[in-house]
C-alpha positions in Angstrom: -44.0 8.7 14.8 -41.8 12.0 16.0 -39.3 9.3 17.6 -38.9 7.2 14.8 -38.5 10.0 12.5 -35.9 11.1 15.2 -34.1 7.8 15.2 -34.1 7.9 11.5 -32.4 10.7 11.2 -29.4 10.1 13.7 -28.8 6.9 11.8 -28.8 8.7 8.4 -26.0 11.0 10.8 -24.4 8.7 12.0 -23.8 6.3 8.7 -22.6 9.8 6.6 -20.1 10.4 9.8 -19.1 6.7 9.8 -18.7 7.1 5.7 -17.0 10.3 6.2 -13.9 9.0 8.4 -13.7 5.7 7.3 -11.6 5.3 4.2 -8.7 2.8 2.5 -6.9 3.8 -0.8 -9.9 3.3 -2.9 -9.4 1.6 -6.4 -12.4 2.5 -8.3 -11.9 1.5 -11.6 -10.5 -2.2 -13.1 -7.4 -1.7 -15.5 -6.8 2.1 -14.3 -3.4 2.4 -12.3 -3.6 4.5 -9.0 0.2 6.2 -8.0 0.7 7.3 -4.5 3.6 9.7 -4.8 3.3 11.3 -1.3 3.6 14.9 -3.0 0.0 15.8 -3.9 -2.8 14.6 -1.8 -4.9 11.4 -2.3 -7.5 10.4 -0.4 -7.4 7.9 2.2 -3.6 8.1 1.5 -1.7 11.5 2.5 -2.6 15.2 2.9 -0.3 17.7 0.5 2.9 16.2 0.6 4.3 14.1 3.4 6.3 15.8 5.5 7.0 12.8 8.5 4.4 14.6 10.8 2.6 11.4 11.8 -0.8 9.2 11.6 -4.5 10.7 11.9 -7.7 9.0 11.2 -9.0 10.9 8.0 -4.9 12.6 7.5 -6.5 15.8 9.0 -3.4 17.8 9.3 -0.9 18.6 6.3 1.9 16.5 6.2 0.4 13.8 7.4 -0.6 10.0 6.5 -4.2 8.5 6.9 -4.3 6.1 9.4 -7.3 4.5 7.8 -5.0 3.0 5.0 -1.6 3.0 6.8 -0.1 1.6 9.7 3.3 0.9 11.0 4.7 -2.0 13.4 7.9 -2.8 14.7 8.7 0.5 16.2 8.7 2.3 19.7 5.8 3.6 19.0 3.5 1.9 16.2 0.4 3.0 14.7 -2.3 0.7 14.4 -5.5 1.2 11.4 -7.9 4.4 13.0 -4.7 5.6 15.6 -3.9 9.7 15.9 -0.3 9.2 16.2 2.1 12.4 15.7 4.8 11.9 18.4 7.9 10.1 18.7 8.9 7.1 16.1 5.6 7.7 14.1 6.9 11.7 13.1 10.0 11.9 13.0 9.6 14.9 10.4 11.7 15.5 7.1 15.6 14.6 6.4 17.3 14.3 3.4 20.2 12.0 3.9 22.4 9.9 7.4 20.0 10.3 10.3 21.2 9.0 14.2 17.3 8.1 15.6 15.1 5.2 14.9 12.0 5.7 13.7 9.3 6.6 10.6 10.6 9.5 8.7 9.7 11.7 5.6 13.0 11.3 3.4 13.6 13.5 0.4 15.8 12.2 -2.4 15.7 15.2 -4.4 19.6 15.4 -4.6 19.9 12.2 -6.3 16.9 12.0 -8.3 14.2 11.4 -6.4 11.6 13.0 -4.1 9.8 12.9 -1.1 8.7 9.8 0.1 7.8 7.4 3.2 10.8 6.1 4.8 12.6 3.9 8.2 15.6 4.7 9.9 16.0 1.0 11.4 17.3 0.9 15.1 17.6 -1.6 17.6 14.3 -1.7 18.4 12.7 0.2 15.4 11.8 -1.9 12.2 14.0 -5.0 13.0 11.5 -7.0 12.3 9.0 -4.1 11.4 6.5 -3.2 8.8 4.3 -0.9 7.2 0.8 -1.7 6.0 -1.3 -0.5 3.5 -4.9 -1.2 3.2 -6.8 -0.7 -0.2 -10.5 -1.1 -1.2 -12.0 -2.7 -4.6 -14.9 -0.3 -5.6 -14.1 -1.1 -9.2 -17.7 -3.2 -9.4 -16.4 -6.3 -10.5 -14.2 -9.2 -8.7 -10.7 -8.5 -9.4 -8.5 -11.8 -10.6 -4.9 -10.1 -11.0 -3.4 -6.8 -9.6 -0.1 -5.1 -10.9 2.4 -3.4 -7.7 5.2 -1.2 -8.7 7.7 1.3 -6.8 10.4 3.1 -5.9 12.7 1.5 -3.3 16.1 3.8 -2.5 18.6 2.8 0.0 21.1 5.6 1.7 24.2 2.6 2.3 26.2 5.0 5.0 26.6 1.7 7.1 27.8 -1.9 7.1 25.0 -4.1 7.5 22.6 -5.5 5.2 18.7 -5.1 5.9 15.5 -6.7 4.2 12.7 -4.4 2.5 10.6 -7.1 1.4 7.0 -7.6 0.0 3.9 -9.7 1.0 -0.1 -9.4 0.3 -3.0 -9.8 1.7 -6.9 -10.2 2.2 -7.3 -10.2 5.8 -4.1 -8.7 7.3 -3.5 -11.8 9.4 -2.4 -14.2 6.4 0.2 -13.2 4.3 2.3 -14.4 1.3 5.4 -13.2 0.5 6.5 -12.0 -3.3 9.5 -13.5 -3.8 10.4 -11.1 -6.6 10.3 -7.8 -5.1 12.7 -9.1 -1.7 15.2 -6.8 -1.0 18.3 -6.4 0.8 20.9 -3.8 1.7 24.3 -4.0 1.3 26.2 -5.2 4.1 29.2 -2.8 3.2 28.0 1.0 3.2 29.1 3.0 0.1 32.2 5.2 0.3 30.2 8.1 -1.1 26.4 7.0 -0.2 23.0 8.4 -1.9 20.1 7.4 -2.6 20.6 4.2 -4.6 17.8 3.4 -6.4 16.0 -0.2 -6.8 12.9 -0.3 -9.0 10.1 -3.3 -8.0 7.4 -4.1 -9.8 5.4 -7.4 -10.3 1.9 -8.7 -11.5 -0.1 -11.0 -9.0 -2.6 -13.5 -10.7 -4.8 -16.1 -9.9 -6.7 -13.9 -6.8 -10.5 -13.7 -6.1 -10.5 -10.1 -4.6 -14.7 -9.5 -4.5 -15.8 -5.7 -5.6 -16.3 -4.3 -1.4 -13.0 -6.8 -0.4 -10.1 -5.2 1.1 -6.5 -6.0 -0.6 -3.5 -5.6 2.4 0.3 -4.6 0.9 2.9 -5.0 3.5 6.5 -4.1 3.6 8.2 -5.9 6.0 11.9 -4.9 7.5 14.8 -6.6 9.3 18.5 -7.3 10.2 20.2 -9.8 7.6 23.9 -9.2 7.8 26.3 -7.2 9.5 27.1 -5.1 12.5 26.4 -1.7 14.0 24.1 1.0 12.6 21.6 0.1 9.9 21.0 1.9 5.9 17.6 4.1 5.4 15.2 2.9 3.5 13.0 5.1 1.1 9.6 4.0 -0.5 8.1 6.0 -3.1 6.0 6.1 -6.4 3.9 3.0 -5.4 1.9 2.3 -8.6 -1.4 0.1 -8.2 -3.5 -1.1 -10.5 -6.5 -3.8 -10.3 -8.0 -6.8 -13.0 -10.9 -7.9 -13.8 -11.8 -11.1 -15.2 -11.9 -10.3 -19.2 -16.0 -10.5 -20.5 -16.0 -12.4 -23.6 -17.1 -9.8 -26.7 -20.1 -9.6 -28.0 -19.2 -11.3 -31.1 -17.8 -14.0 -29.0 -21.1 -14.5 -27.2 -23.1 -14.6 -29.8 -20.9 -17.3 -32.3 -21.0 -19.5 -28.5 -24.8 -19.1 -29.0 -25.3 -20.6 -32.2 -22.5 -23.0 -32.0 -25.2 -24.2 -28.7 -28.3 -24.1 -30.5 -26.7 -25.9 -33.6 -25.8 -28.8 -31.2 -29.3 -28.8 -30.0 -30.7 -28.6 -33.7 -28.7 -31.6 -34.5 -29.8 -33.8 -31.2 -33.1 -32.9 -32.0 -32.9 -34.3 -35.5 -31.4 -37.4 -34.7 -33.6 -38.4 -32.4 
């Protein structure tokens, strides 16, 4: 009886550990939109405001990103779902305009409007073709049918050639359909005074059978188009999220369906 008890326990342990670590961006409520801003911490997302200091399981140090929700491919080093990674292309730290390395940076657009946010300097061998994933969690208790995306996309154009920033969804994070809509690409002529151009995307995705427990992938996927020589950055930012649930007929509406049934019925009955 002592070893079951025992053995009860560690799993009771372990499950709370296992709970504890795992984690996506969890959408708890249907019709409620959830903003990562990569400022102010949100769980399974970033801890305190991203600073381009890498990938841990659980985003256990400040600065970082949780690599239960996010992962990056396409680089020298990549980060896969569950990775500590906080070297090389995955931290490349913070910068606020032209950077010379390849790699996964933290790029602040304050100057021109903007603010902190995830972002790629593409190299020859760093995000062309690349991506970053994000992984999110319906907890909202009810199969979601539609979800709305929205964010912030800026481009720093210091360099003639034209690179893709473009969307695609998922439910298993091997098939993938792209979103027309929200494509993107760079300028293949840089700007004689660059910035921080701004390109807002948003779109609403119908039609979807996402089960309350399923897991929703968002993908942003990276590569050359046009041009020569050095590539643009790319800034994302402000990604707004919000999941829908198949609308319950009112009350009212139930209850006029009911006797609209059961006056059929009435009138089968009498004829016969």
């Amino acid at each position: 009886m002592k070893n079951r008890s025992t053995f009860g326990f560690a799993l009771l342990v372990a499950s709370f550990i296992t709970a504890s670590v795992s984690g996506d961006v969890i959408i708890v409520s249907s019709g409620t939109t959830t903003t990562i801003d990569f400022e102010s911490t949100l769980a399974g997302s970033n801890n305190g405001a991203f600073s381009g200091a890498g990938f841990t399981a659980g985003a256990t140090g400040a600065g970082q990103l949780d690599s239960n929700s996010w992962s990056i491919d396409g680089f020298n080093t990549n980060v896969e779902f569950g990775a500590n990674v906080t070297t090389d292309d995955a931290a490349r730290g913070t910068d606020s305009d032209s950077v010379g390395t390849g790699g996964f940076y933290a790029f602040d657009a304050s100057a021109d409007g903007g603010s902190v946010g995830v972002g790629v300097q593409p190299g020859g061998s760093d995000f062309t073709p690349g991506d970053i994933t994000l992984r999110l969690r319906n907890s909202t208790g009810s199969q979601v049918t539609s979800f709305d995306v929205g964010y912030a996309l800026r481009v720093y154009n210091d360099q003639d050639r034209g690179n893709s920033f473009n969307f695609q969804y998922s439910f298993d994070d091997a098939n993938y359909t792209d979103v027309s809509a929200l494509d993107f690409t760079s300028q293949a002529s840089s700007s004689g005074a660059p910035s921080w151009e701004l390109s807002s995307k948003s779109s609403t995705i119908d039609g979807l059978s996402l089960a309350d427990g399923g897991n929703l992938y968002f993908r942003w996927v990276g590569g050359d188009v046009s041009g020569t020589g050095f590539r643009d950055q790319f800034q994302l930012d402000d990604i707004s999220i919000t999941f829908n649930a198949a609308s319950v007929p009112e009350p009212t509406s139930m209850a006029m369906f009911a006797v609209a049934v059961a006056s059929i019925g009435f009138r089968r009955r009498r004829r016969r």
